[in-house]
C-alpha positions in Angstrom: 0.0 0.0 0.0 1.1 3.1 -1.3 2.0 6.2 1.9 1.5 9.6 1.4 2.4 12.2 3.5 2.7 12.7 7.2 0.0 14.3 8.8 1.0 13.9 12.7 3.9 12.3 14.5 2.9 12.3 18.3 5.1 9.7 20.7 4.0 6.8 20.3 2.5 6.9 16.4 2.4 8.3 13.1 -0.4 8.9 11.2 -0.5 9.4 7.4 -2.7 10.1 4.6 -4.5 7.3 3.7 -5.1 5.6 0.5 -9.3 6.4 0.2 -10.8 9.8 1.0 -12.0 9.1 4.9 -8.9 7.4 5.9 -5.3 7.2 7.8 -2.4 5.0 8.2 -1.7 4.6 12.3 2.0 3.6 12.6 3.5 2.3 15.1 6.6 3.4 16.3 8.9 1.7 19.1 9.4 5.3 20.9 8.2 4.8 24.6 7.8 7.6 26.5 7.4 8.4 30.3 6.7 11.4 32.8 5.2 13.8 29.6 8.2 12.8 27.5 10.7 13.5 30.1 11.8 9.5 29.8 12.4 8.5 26.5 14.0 5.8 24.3 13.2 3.0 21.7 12.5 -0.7 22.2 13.0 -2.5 19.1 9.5 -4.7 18.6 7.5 -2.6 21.3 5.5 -0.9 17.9 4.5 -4.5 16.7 3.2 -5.7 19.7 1.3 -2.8 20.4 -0.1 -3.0 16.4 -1.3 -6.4 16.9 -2.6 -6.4 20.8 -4.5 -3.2 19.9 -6.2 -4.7 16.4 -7.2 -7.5 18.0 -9.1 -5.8 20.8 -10.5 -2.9 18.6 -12.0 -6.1 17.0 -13.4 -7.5 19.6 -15.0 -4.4 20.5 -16.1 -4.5 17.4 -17.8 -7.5 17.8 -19.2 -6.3 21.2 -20.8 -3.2 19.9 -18.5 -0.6 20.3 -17.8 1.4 17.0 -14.1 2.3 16.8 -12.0 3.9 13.5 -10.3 0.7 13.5 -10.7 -1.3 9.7 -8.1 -3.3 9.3 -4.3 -4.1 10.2 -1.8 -3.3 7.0 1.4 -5.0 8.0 3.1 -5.3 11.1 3.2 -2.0 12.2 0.4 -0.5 10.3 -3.1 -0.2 11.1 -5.7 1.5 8.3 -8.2 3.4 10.4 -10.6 5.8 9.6 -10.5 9.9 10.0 -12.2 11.3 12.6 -12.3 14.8 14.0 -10.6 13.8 18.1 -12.0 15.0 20.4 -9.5 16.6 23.2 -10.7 14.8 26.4 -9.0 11.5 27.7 -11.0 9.2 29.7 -9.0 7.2 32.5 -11.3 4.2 33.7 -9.6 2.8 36.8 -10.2 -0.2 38.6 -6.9 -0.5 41.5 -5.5 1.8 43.1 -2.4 2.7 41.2 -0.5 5.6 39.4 -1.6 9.1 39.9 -4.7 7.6 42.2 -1.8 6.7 44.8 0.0 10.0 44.7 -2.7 12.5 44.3 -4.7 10.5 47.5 -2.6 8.9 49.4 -3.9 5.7 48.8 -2.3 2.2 49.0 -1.6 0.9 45.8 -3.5 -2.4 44.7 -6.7 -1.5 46.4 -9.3 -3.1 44.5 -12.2 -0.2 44.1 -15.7 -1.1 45.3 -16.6 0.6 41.8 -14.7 1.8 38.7 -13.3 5.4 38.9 -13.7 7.7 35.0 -11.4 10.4 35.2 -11.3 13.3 32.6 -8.3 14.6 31.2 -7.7 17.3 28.5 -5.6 16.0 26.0 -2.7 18.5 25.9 1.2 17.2 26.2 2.3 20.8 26.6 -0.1 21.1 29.4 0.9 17.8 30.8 -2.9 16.4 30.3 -4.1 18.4 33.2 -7.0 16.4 35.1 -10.7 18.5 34.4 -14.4 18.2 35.6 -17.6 17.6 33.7 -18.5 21.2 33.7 -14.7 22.2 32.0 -15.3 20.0 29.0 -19.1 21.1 27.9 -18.5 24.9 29.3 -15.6 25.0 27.3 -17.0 23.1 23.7 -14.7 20.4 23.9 -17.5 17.7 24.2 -21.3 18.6 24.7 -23.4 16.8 27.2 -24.9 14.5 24.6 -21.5 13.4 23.3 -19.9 13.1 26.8 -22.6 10.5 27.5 -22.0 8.7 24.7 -18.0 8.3 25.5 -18.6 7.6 29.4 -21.3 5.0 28.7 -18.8 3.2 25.6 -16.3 3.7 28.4 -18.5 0.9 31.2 -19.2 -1.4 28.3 -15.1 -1.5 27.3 -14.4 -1.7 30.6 -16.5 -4.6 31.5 -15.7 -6.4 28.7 -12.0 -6.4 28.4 -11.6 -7.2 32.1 -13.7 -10.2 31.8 -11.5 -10.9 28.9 -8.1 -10.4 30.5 -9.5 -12.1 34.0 -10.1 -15.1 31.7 -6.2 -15.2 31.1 -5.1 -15.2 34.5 -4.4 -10.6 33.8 -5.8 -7.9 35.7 -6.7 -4.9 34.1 -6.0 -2.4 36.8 -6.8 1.0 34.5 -6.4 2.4 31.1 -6.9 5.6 29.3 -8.7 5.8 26.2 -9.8 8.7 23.5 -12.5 9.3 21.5 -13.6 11.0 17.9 -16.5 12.1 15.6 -17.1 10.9 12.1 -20.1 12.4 10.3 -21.5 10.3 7.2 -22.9 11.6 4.1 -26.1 12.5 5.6 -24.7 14.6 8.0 -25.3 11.8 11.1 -22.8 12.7 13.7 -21.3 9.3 15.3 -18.8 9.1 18.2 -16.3 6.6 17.8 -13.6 4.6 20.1 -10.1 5.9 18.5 -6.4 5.6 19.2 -5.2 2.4 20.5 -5.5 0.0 23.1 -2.3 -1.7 23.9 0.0 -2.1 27.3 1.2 2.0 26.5 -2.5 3.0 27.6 -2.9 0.2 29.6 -2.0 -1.0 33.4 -1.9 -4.5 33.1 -0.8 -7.0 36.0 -0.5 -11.0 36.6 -3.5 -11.7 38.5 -1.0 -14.2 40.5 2.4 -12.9 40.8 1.0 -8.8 40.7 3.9 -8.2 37.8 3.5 -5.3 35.6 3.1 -5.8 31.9 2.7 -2.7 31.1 5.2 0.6 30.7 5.7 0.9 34.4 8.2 -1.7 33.4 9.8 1.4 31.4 8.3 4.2 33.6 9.9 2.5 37.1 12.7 0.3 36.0 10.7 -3.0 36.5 11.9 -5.2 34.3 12.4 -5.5 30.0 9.4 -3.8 28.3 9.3 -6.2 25.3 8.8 -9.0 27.7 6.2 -8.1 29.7 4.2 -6.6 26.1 5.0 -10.1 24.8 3.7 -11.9 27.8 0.0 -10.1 27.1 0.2 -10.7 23.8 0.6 -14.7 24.3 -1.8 -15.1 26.7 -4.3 -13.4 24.0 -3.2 -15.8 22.0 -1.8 -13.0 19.1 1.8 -14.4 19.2 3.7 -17.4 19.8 6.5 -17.9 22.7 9.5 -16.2 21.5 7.8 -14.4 19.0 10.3 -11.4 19.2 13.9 -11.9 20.2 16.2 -9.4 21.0 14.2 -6.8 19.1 14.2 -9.9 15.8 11.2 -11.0 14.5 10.2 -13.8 13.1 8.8 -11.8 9.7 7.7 -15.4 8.0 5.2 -15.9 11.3 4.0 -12.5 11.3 2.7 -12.3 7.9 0.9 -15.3 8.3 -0.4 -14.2 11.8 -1.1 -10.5 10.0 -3.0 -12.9 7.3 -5.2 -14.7 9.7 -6.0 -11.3 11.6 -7.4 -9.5 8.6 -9.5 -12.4 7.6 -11.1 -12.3 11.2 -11.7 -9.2 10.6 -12.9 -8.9 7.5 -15.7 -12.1 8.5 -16.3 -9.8 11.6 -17.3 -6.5 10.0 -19.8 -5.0 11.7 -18.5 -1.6 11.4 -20.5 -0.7 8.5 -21.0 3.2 9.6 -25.1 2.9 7.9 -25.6 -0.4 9.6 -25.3 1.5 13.0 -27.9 4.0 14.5 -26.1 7.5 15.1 -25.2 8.6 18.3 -26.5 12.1 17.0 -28.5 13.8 13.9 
């Protein structure tokens, strides 16, 4: 598939012009950041994982319910996704204790909550993704009551579903961030998609037996190799085999087979038809 030009290079991904009117390439670099960019440097595989953990559970979601920009994963670092207008507001769903939640409250980390916690954040590095209320993110125009519904009540359904699904693998899910953005189709329907990625970089995820992180606090705190722990939540979603990446070499023969049998899931999966879907708004 033919590139054309950059349109955005954030930390973690580049997006580029994609080859039909309505679309972007998402690519996946192995950059991993930590502490707003203060932390930085490149894991060699960390971009491939991510690719293929995240297209697996935008399909899933998918499947659920849950409309996302997500169509269909290019190569091994490449997703084709559709383009959206992103709206500025991060949602943190958090289910432990853990991160921020410890140091802004005092609170012991590992603490299960008697009920998920969503958090708002407005999505600005420079800013450092301050934390923000409600009231900020309609008052302002960033989302309007109507859409901020939408994205909260998407954000329970994700949430219940992917930590039944990484319970079922002996993983916790312990929070994760995730971002939102509006496509209108030719009838002028507004819809409010699931965007970005899901992956260990926007996820805390932990052994539900040993409590290891498999996630960037690996990076972030010095825990242990990153590609490891990515790998381990890869293999146990069954998206990779043992070994799959070795000292930042992959096994390219295997991946474009696995990349094969992805694509054909999805494409028996489609349910992302944007007419077959009531809109969110008209």
């Amino acid at each position: 598939m033919a590139r054309n030009r950059k349109i955005y290079e954030g930390k973690a991904k580049i997006l580029f012009e994609g080859p039909d009117p309505g679309t972007i390439i998402q690519h996946f670099k192995d950059d991993v950041t930590a502490f707003n960019g203060e932390k930085r440097t490149a894991v060699a595989g960390k971009g491939i994982l991510n690719n293929r953990i995240s297209a697996h559970l935008m399909t899933q979601l998918e499947i659920m319910g849950i409309p996302t920009h997500f169509i269909r994963q290019i190569n091994m670092r490449e997703q084709l996704v559709r383009r959206m207008e992103i709206i500025p507001v991060q949602l943190v769903v958090r289910n432990v204790v853990a991160g921020s939640l410890v140091t802004r409250l005092g609170l012991k980390e590992g603490m299960i909550l008697s009920r998920p916690i969503v958090e708002y954040y407005y999505k600005d590095d420079k800013l450092g993704n301050p934390m923000v209320s409600e009231d900020h993110i309609v008052s302002l125009g960033w989302a309007d009551p109507l859409e901020l519904e939408e994205m909260v009540q998407m954000a329970w359904r994700i949430n219940d579903f992917l930590s039944g699904l990484f319970t079922g693998i002996g993983l916790r899910l312990v929070d994760f961030r995730l971002e939102f953005g509006r496509l209108w189709d030719e009838d002028g329907n507004l819809y409010v998609l699931l965007a970005d990625e899901i992956s260990p970089d926007s996820c805390r995820i932990w052994d539900l037996k040993s409590k290891e992180r498999l996630d960037k606090d690996r990076f972030r705190f010095d825990l242990g190799d990153l590609i490891e722990g990515y790998q381990k939540v890869a293999e146990k979603l069954g998206l990779v085999p043992e070994g799959f990446i070795r000292g930042g070499n992959v096994n390219e023969q295997l991946a474009a087979s696995l990349e094969e049998i992805e694509n054909e899931l999805s494409r028996e999966r489609r349910t992302r038809g944007i007419g077959k879907q009531k809109p969110r708004f008209s």
